[in-house]
Kinemage of the C-alpha trace (Angstrom):
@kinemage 1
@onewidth
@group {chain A} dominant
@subgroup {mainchain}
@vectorlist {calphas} color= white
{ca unk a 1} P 27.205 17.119 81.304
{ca unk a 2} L 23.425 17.883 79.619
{ca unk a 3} L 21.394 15.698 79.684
{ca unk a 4} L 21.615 15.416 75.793
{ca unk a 5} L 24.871 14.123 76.174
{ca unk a 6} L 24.271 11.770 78.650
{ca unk a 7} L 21.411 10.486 76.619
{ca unk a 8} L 23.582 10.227 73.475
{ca unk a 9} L 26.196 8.886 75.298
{ca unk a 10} L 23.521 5.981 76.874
{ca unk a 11} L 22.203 5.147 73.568
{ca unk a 12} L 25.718 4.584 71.909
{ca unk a 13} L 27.500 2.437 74.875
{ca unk a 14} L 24.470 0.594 75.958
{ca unk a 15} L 24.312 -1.622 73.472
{ca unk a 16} L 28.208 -2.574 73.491
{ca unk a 17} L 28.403 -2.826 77.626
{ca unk a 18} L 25.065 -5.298 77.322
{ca unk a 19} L 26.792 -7.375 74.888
{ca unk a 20} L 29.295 -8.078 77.023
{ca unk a 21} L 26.861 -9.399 79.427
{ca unk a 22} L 26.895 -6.424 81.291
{ca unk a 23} L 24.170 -3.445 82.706
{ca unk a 24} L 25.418 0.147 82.005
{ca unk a 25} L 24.822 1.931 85.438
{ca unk a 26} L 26.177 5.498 85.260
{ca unk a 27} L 27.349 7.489 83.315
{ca unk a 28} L 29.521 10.603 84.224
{ca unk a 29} L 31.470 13.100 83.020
{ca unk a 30} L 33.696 15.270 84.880
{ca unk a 31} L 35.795 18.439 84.297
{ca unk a 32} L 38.885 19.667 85.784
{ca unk a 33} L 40.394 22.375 84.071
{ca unk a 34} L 40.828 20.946 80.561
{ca unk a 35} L 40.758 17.671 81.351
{ca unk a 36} L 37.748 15.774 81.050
{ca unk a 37} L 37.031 12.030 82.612
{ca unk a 38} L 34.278 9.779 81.116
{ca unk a 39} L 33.315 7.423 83.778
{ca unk a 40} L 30.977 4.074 82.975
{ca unk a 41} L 30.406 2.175 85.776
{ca unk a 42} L 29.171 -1.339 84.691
{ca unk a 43} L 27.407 -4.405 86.794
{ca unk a 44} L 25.689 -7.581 86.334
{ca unk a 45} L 23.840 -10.134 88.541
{ca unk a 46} L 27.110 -12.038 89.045
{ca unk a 47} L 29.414 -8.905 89.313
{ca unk a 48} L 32.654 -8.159 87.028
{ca unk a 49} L 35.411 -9.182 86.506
{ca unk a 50} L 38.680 -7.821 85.622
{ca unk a 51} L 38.917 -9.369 82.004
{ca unk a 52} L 35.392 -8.039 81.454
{ca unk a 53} L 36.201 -4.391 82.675
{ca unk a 54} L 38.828 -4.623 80.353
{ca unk a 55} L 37.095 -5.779 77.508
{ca unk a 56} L 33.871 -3.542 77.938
{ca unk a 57} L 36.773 -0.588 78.156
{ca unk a 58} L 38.578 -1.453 75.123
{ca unk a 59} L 34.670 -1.846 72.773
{ca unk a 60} L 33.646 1.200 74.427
{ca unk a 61} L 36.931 3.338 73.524
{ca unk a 62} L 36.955 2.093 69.893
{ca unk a 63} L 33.488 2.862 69.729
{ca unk a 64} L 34.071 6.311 71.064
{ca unk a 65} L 37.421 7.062 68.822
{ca unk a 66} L 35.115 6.517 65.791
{ca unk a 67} L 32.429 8.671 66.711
{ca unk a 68} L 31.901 12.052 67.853
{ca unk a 69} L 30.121 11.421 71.407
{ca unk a 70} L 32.832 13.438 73.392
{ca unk a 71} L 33.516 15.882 70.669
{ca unk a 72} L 37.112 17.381 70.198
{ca unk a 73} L 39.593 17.589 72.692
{ca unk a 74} L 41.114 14.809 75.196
{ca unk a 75} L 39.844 12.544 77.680
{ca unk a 76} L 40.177 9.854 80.075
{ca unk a 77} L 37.950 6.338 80.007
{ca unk a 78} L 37.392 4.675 83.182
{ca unk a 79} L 35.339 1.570 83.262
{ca unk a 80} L 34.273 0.274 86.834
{ca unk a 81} L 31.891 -1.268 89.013
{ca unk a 82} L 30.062 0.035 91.317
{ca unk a 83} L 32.073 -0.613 94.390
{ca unk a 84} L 31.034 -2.050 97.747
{ca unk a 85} L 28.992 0.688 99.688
{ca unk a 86} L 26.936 0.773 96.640
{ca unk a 87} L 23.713 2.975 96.681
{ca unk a 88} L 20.815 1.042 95.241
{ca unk a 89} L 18.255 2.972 93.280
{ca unk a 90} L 17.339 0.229 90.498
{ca unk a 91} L 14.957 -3.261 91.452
{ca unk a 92} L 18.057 -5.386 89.983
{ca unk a 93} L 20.378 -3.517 92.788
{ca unk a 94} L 17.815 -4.977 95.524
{ca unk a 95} L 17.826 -8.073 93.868
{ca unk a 96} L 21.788 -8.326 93.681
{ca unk a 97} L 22.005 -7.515 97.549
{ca unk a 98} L 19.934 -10.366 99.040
{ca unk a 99} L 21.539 -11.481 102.189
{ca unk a 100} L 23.749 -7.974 102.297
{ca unk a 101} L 23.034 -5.497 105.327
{ca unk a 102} L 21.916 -2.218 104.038
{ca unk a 103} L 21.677 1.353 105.904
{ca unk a 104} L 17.590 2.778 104.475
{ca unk a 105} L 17.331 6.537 105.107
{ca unk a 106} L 13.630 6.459 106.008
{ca unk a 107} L 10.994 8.658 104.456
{ca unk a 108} L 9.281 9.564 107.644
{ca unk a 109} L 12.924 10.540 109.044
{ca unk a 110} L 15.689 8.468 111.203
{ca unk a 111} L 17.511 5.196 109.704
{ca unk a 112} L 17.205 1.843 109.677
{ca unk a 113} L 20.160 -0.932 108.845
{ca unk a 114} L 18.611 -4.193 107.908
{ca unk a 115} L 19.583 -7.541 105.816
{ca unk a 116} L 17.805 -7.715 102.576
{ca unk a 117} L 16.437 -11.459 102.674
{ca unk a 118} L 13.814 -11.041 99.878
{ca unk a 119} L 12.651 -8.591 97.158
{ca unk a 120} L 9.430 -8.555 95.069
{ca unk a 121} L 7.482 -6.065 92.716
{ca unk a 122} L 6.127 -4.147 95.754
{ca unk a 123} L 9.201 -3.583 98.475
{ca unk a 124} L 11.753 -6.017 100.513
{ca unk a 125} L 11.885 -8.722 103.390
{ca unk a 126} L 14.160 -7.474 105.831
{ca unk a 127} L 16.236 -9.019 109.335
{ca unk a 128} L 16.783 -5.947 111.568
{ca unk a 129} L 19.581 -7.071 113.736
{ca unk a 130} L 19.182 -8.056 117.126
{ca unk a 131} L 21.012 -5.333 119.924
{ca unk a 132} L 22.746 -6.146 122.691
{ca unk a 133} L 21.662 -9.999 122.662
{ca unk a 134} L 18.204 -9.717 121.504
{ca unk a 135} L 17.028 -11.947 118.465
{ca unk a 136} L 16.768 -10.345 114.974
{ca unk a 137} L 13.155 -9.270 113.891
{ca unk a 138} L 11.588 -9.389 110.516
{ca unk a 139} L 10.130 -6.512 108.749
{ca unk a 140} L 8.596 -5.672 105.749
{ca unk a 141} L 9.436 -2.168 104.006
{ca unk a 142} L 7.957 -0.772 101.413
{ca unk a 143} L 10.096 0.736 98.490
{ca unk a 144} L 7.983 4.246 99.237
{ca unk a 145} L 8.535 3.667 102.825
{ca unk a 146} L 12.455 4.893 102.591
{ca unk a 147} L 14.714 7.553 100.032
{ca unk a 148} L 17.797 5.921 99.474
{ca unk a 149} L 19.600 2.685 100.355
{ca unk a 150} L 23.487 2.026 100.383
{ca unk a 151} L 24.740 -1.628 101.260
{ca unk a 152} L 27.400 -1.898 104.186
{ca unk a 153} L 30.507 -3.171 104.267
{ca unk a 154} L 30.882 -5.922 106.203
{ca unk a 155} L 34.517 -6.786 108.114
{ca unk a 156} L 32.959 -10.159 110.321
{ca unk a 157} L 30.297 -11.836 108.224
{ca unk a 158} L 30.025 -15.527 108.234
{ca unk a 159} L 29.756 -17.275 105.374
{ca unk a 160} L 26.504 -18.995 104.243
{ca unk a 161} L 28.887 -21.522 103.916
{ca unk a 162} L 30.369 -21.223 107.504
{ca unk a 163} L 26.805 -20.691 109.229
{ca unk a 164} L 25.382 -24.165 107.390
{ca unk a 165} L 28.306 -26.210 108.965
């Protein structure tokens, strides 16, 4: 997809996903053959919901039927969220996973998997788990000080809930 596209694309369904109450993430379109997909993955401090996927999906394809954004020929809409090993790349991602554990590929090289306990304008609070029995530590990172971040999944995490009783 060019980059003109995308950008078109942005500027038309912007407006309708943040009138939902929602934060357009990505945009992507993919070809196989002669079928294309247009995927919008949508988010928002509190998550979504299926209702809202389906009524973001349902603006965002009448919007698209009555213009030419896609041009001629067929395609497929998919409206989702980002999913739960999300990679973070925006300040509102940070924000959104406080108290999640998150894998950092480090700038100067190796990895570090931390809980995200605070985020300001400058980088993030962090609990590096303990190993083997040893406390967790705090650390500070910078957001220059790693490439990209992806949150875990969790299988065993106690609720806040669960860890205040």
């Amino acid at each position: 997809m060019s980059t003109t596209q995308s950008e078109r694309l942005r500027e038309l369904l912007e407006p309708l996903v943040t009138s939902q109450g929602l934060d357009l993430e990505e945009i992507a379109v993919d070809s196989v053959g002669r079928k294309r997909v247009l995927r919008v993955v949508v988010d928002s401090d509190t998550g979504a919901d299926l209702d809202q996927i389906a009524d973001v999906s349902r603006a965002l394809s009448a919007k698209l039927d009555e213009t030419d954004a896609m041009g001629a020929g067929e395609y497929t809409l998919e409206v989702g969220t980002p999913g739960a090993e999300r990679l973070l790349k925006e300040h509102r991602h940070f924000e959104r996973a406080v108290d999640r554990l998150v894998k950092f590929q480090l700038t100067e090289g190796g990895e570090l998997v931390a809980r995200i306990l605070k985020v300001d304008d400058e980088g993030l609070d962090l609990e590096v788990p303990g190993v083997k029995g040893r406390k967790a530590t705090a650390r500070r990172l910078a957001f220059s000080d790693f490439d990209k971040a992806r949150v875990q999944v969790e299988f065993s995490r106690k609720d806040k809930n669960e860890e205040e009783a």
